[in-house]
C-alpha positions as CSV (number, residue, x, y, z in Angstrom):
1,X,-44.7,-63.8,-17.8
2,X,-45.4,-61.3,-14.4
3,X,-48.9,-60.6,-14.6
4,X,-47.8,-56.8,-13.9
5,X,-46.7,-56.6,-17.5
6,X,-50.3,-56.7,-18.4
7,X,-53.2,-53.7,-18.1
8,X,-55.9,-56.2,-16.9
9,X,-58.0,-53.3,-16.8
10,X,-58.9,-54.0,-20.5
11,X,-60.4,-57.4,-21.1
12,X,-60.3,-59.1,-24.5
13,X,-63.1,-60.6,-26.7
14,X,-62.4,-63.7,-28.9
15,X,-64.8,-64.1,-31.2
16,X,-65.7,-67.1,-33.2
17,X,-68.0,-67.5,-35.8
18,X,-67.5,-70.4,-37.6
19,X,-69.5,-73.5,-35.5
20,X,-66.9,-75.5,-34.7
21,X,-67.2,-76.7,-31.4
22,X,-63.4,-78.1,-31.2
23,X,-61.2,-75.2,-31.7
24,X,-58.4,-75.9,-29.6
25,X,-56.8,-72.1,-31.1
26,X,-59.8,-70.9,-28.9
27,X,-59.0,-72.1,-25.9
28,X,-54.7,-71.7,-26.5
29,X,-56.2,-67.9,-26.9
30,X,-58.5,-68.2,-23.4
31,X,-55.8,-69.9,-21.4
32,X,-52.7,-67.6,-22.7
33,X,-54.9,-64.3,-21.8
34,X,-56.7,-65.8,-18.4
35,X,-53.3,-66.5,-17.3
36,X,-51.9,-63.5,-17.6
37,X,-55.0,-62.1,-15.2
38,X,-56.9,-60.3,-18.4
39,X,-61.0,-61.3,-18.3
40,X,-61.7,-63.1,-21.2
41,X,-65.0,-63.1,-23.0
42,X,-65.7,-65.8,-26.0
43,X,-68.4,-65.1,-28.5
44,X,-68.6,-68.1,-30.0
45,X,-70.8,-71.6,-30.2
46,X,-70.8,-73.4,-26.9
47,X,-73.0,-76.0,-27.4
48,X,-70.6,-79.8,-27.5
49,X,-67.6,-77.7,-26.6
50,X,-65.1,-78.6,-24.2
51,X,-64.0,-74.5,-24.3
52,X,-66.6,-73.4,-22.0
53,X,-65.7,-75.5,-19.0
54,X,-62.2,-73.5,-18.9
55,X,-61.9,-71.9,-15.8
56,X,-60.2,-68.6,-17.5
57,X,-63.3,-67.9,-19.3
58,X,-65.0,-64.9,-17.8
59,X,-68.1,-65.6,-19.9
60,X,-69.5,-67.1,-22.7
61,X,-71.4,-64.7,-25.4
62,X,-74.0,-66.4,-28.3
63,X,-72.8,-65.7,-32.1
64,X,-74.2,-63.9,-34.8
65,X,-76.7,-66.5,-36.1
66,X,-75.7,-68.2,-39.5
67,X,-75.7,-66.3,-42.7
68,X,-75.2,-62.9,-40.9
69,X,-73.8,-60.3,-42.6
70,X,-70.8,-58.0,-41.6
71,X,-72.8,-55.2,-40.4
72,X,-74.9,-57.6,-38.2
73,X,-71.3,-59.2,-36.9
74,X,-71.0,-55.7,-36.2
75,X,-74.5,-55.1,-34.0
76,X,-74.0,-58.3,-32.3
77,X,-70.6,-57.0,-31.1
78,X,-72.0,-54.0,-30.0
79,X,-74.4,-55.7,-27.6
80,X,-71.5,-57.5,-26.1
81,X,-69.3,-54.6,-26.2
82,X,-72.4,-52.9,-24.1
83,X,-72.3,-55.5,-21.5
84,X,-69.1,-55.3,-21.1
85,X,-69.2,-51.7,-20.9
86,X,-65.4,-50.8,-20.9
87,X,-63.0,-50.5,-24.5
88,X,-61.7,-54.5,-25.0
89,X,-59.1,-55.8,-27.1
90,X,-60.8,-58.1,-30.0
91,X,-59.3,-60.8,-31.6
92,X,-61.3,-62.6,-34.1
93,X,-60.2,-66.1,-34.3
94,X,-62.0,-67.6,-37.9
95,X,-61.4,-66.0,-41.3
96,X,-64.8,-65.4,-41.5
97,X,-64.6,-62.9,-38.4
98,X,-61.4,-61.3,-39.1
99,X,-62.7,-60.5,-42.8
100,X,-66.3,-58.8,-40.8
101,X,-63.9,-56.6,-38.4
102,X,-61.4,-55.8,-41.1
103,X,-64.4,-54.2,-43.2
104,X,-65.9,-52.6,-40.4
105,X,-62.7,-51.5,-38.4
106,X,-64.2,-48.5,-37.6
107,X,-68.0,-49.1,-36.8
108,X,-66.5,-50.9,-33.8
109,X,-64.2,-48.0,-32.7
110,X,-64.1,-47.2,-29.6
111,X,-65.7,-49.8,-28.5
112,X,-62.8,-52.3,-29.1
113,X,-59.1,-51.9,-29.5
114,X,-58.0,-53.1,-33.0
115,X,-54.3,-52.9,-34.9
116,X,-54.6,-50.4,-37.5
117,X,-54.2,-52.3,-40.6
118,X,-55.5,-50.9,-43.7
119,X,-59.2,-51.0,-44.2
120,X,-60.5,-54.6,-46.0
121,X,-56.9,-56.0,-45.8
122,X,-57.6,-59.0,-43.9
123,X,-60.2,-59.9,-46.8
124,X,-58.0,-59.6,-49.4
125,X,-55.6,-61.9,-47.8
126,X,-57.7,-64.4,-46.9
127,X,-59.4,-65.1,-50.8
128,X,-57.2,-67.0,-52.1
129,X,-58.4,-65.9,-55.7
130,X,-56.8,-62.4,-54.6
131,X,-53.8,-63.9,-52.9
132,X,-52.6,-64.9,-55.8
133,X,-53.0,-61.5,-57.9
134,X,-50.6,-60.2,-54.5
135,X,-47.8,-63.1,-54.5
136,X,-47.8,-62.5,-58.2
137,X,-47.1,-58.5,-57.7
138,X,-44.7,-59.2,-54.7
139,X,-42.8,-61.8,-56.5
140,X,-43.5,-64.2,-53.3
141,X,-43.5,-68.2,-54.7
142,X,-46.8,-69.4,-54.9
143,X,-48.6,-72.5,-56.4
144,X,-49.7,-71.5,-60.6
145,X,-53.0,-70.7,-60.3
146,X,-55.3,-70.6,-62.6
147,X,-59.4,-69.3,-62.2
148,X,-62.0,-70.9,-65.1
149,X,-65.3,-69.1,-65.8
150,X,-66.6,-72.4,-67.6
151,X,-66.9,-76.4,-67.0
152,X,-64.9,-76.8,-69.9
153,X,-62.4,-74.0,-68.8
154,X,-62.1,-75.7,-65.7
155,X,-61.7,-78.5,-67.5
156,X,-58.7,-77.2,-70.0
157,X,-57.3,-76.2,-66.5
158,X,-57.1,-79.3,-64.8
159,X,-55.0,-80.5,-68.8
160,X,-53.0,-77.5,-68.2
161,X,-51.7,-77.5,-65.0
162,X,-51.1,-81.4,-65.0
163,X,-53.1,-83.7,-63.2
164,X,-53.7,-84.3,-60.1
165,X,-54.9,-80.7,-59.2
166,X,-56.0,-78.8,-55.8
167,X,-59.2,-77.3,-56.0
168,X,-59.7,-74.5,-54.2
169,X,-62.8,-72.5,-53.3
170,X,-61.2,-68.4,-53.0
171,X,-63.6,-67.9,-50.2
172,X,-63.3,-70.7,-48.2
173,X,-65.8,-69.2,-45.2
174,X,-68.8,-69.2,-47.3
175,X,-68.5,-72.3,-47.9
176,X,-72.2,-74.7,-46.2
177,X,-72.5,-77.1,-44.3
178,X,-74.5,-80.4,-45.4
179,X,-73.3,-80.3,-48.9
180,X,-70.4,-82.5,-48.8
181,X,-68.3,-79.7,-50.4
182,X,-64.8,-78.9,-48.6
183,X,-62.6,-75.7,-48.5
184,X,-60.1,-77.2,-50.8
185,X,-60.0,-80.8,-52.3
186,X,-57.1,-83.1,-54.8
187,X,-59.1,-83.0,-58.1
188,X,-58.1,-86.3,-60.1
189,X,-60.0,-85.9,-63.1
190,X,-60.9,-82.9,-65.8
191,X,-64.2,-84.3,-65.2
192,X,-64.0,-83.6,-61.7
193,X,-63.0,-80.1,-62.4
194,X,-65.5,-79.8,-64.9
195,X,-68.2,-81.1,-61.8
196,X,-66.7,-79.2,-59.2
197,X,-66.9,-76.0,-61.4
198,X,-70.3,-76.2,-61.8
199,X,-71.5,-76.0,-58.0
200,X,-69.4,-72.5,-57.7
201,X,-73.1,-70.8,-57.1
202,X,-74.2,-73.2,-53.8
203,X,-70.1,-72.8,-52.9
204,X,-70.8,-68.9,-52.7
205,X,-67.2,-68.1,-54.4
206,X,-64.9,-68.8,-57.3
207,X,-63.3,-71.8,-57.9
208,X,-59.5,-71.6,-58.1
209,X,-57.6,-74.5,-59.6
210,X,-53.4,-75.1,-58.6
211,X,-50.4,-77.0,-59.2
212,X,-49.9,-79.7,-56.6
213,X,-47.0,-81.1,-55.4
214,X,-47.3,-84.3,-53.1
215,X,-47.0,-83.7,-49.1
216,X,-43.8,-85.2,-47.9
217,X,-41.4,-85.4,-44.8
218,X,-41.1,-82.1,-43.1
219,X,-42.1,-79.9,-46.4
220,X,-44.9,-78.0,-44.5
221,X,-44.1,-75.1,-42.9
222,X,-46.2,-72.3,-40.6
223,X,-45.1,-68.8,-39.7
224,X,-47.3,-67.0,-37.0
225,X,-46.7,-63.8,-35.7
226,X,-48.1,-60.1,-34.5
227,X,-47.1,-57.0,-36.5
228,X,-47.4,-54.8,-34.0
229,X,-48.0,-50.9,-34.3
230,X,-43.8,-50.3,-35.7
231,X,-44.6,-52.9,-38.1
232,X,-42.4,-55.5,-36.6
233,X,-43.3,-58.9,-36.3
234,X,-43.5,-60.2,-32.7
235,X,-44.8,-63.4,-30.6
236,X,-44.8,-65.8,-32.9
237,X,-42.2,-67.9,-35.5
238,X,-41.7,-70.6,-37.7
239,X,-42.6,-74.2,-37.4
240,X,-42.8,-77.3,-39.3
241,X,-45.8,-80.1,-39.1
242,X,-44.8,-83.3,-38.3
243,X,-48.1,-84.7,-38.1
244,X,-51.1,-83.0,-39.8
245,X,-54.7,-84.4,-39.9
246,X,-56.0,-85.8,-42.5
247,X,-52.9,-87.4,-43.2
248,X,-50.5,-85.3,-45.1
249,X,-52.9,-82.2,-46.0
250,X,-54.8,-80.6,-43.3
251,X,-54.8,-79.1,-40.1
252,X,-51.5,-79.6,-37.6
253,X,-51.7,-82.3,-35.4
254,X,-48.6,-81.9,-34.4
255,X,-46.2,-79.6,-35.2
256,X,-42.5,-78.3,-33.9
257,X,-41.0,-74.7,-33.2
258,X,-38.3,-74.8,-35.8
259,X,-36.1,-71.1,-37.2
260,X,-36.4,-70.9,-40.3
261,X,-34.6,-67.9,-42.0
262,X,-36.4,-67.9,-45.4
263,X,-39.6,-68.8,-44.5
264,X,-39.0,-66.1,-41.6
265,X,-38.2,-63.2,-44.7
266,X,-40.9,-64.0,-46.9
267,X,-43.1,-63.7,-44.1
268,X,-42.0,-59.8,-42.9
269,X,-41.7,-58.9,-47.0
270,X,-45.0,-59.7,-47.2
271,X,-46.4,-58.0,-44.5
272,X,-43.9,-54.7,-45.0
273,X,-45.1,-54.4,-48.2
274,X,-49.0,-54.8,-47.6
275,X,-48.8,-52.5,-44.5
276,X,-50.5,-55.6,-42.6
277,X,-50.9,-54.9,-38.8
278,X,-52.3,-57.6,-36.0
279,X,-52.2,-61.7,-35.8
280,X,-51.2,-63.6,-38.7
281,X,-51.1,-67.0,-39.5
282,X,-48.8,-68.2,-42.7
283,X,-48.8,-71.8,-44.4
284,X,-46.1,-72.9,-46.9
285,X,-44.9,-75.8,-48.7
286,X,-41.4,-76.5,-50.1
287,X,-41.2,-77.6,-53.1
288,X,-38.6,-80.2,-54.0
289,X,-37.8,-79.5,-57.0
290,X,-37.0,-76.0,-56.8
291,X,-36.5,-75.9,-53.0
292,X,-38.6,-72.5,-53.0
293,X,-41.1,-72.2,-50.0
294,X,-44.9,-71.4,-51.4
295,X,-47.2,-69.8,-49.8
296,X,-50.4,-71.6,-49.5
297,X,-52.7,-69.2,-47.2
298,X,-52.7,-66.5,-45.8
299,X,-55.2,-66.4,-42.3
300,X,-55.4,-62.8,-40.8
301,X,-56.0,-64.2,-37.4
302,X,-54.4,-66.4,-35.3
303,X,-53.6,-70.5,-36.7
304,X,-54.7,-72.6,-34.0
305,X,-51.6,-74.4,-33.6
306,X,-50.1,-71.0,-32.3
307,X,-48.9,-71.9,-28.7
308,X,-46.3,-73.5,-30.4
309,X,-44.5,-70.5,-29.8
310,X,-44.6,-69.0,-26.6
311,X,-41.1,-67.9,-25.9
312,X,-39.1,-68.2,-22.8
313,X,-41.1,-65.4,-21.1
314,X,-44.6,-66.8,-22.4
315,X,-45.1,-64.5,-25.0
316,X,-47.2,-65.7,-27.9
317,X,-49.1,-64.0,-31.0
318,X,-52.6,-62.9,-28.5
319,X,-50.7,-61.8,-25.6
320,X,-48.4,-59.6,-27.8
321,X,-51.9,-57.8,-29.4
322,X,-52.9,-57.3,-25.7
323,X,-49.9,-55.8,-24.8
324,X,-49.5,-53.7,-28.0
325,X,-53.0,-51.6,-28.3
326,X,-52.4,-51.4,-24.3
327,X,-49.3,-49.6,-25.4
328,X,-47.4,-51.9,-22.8
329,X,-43.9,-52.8,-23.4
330,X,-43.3,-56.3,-25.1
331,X,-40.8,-58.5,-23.1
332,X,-38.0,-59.8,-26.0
333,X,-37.9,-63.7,-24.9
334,X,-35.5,-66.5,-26.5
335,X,-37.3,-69.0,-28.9
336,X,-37.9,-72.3,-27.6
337,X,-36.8,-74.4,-30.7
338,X,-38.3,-77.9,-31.1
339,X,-40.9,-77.0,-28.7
340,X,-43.7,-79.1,-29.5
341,X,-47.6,-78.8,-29.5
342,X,-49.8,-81.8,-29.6
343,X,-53.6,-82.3,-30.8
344,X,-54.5,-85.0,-28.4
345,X,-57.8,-86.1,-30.0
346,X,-55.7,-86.1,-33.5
347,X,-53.0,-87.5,-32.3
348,X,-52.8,-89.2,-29.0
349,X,-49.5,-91.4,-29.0
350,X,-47.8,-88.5,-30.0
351,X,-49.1,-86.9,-26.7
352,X,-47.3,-89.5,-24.8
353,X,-43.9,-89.4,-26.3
354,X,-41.1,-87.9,-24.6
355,X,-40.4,-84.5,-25.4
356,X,-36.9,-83.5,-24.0
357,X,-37.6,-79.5,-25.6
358,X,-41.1,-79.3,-24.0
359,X,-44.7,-79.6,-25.7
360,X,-47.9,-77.9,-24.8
361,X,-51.3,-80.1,-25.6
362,X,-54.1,-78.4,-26.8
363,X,-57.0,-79.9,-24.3
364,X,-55.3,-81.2,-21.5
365,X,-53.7,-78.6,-18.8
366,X,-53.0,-79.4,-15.8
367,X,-53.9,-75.6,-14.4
368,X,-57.1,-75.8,-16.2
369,X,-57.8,-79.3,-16.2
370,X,-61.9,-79.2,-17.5
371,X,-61.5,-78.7,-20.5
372,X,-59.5,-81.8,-21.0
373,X,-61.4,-84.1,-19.0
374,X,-64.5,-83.0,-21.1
375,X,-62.4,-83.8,-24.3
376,X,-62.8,-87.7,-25.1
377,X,-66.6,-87.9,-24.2
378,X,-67.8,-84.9,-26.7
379,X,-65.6,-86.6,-29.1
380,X,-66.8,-89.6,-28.8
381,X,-70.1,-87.9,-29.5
382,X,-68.8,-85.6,-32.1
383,X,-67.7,-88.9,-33.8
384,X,-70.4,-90.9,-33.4
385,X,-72.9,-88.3,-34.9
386,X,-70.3,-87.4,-37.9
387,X,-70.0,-91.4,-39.0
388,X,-73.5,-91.5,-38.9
389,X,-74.5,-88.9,-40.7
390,X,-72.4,-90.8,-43.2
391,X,-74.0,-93.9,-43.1
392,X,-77.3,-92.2,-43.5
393,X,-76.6,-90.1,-46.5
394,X,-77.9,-91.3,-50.2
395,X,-75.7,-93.0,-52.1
396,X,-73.7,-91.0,-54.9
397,X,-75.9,-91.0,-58.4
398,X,-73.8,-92.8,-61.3
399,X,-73.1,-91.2,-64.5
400,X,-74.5,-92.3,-68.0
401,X,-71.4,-95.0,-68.1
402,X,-72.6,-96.9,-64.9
403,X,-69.8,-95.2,-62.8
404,X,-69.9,-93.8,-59.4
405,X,-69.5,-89.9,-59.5
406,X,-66.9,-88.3,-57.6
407,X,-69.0,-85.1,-57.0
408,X,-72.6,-85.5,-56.6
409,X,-75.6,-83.3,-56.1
410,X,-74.9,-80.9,-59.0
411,X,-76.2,-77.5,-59.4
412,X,-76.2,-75.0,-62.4
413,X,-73.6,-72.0,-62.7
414,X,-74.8,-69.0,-61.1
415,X,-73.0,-65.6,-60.7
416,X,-70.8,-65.6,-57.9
417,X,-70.5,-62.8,-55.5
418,X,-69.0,-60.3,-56.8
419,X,-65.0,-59.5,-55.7
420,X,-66.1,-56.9,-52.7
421,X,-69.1,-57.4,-51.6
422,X,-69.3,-56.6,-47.9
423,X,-71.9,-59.5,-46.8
424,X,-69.7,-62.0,-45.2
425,X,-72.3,-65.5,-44.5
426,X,-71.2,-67.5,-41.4
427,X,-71.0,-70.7,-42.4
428,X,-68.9,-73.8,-41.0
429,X,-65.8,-74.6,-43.7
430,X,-64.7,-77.9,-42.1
431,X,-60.9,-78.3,-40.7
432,X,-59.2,-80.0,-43.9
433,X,-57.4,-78.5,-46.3
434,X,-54.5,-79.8,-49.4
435,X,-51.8,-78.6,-49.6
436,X,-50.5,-77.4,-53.5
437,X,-47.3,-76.7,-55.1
């Protein structure tokens, strides 16, 4: 794409909360942006990350500190919005971010340019206690969902809805580290749902309890896209994962461009009928039986996989945003079906397949080739440290009967915060997540 499409007067902050040091939807957003000759400034961790050694980051900016709230996400933008001293575009890239800006749109005005979606939208969308309340009013397919206020409700649940269950948590970003809970987990047990219920209070958020249907070949299905200011969605499409990690529920490991009329109208009913503007990132499963596409999530930012789809002119979701709030024509480019984009440290033989409709990796670039080199020794590292912090940690405690307990460390029910309250904790949710049915 000619760099004179762009205003590179106006740089753009990505900011990134959540410590996760290999976000390879950071560095998709850094390289798409530095390309196009836009300055790009990262708030975000940079400590065991391969993303500051890009040569398109302009510089790198410290995050709010765990547990901040939205107003301090706020402050802290403020003082990088004052070094920067000229309006930016801002693009968070975590849910936890998005749901900080989307509460305090206007606090950051005119400091940063912002779509105008309607104020504490991108919260609702993201719980998914909420986003089930909206798929239910917009008659948009969606896993039966069911939210106990007991053990033994959560119990009944589990009976109810036929076992095996997914377990979700509606507010996956508040969600600590060190605790050996996850964002969403396959619940085999009413006992595990009676267990799982009871640590709702160290969770931070309700627990939400679904019908699951079993992953299979080429049933999960991702729509990203921009609704830009006319409410059209632009820069993105629909793509199916081939490869996700862990295996068969969780994050894309690899994943192809692939059109997709249905999953393509569900997507702009939804977002027509909430008035949603900016980056979104969609996740649905087909279900077999009913060969209805449910939506799983709903991420107001953009899913890191999203490079999938730049189009023949090299438009993707965060170039569209820049050109948008620029008020910058954007450039109508064919779809590249069966493009591919590859995860190299999640999938490396995949990386070295043939791929006759082209594939973009997430690390390894050969403009920007830092990053990638960096990859497999932080890794290695990041693996290292993660297996043994495993081989460290206490054994699980055994139930009356002698058995091993699924769910360990335990706490009593406390009140959880209540549906909107503004203080947003930054906390680390992990990268894996079910899928459900």
């Amino acid at each position: 794409m000619p760099v004179s499409l762009f205003d590179i007067r106006v740089p753009v902050v990505l900011l990134r909360i959540d410590r996760n040091p290999f976000h390879h939807g950071t560095l998709g957003a850094v390289r798409s942006l530095g390309r196009a000759g836009v300055d790009v400034h990262v708030v975000a961790e940079s400590a065991g990350s391969p993303l500051p050694r890009s040569r398109f980051v302009r510089q790198m900016h410290p995050p709010p500190p765990p547990g901040s709230s939205a107003r301090e996400i706020v402050l802290a933008l403020r003082r990088v919005a004052a070094r920067i001293a000229r309006p930016a575009v801002l693009i968070p890239m975590d849910d936890a971010s998005a749901v900080a800006v989307g509460l305090l749109r206007d606090d950051l005005a005119p400091s940063y340019l912002l779509p105008e979606t309607p104020a504490g939208l991108p919260g609702h969308v993201a719980d998914k206690a909420r986003l089930a309340d909206l798929c239910a009013t917009l008659d948009v397919p969606h896993p039966s969902t069911l939210i106990p206020d007991s053990p033994a409700e959560a119990a009944s649940a589990a009976w109810r809805l036929g076992l095996p269950v997914v377990a979700k948590w509606s507010r996956p970003w508040l969600v600590p580290t060190g605790t050996g809970l996850r964002s969403t987990v396959v619940v085999r047990s009413a006992q595990e749902a009676r267990e799982l219920y009871a640590r709702s209070a160290e969770a931070g958020s309700r627990l939400l309890l679904q019908t699951f249907l079993p992953p299979g070949h080429e049933l999960d299905w991702f729509c990203h896209g921009y609704v830009d200011r006319s409410g059209a969605l632009r820069g993105g499409g629909t793509g199916v994962k081939l490869r996700a990690r862990p295996r068969g529920a969780g994050l894309t490991a690899v994943g192809r461009w692939a059109p997709n009329p249905r999953v393509q109208a569900l997507a702009e009913r939804l977002t027509t009928a909430l008035g949603y503007r900016g980056i979104l990132d969609l996740d649905f499963r087909r279900c077999v039986a009913t060969d209805r596409y449910h939506l799983l999530d709903f991420n107001p930012r953009p899913g890191a996989q999203f490079r999938v789809f730049a189009d023949a002119t090299g438009l993707d979701v965060v170039r569209a945003q820049h050109l948008d709030l620029t008020h910058r024509p954007l450039p109508g480019g064919a779809p590249l079906a069966d493009r591919e984009f590859v995860v190299e440290n999640y999938a490396p033989l995949s990386a070295l397949r043939p791929a006759p409709a082209g594939r973009e990796l997430a690390w390894h670039a050969a403009d920007d080739p830092a990053p990638g080199r960096a990859l497999w020794s932080l890794w290695a590292r990041h693996v290292g440290g993660r297996l043994l912090d495993r081989l460290s940690a206490p054994a699980p405690r055994s139930s009356p009967g002698g058995a091993a307990r699924p769910l360990a460390h335990v706490v009593r029910q406390a009140p959880a915060p209540a549906a909107d309250s503004p203080v947003i904790p930054v906390r680390s949710t992990g990268d894996e997540k079910a899928s459900s049915c």
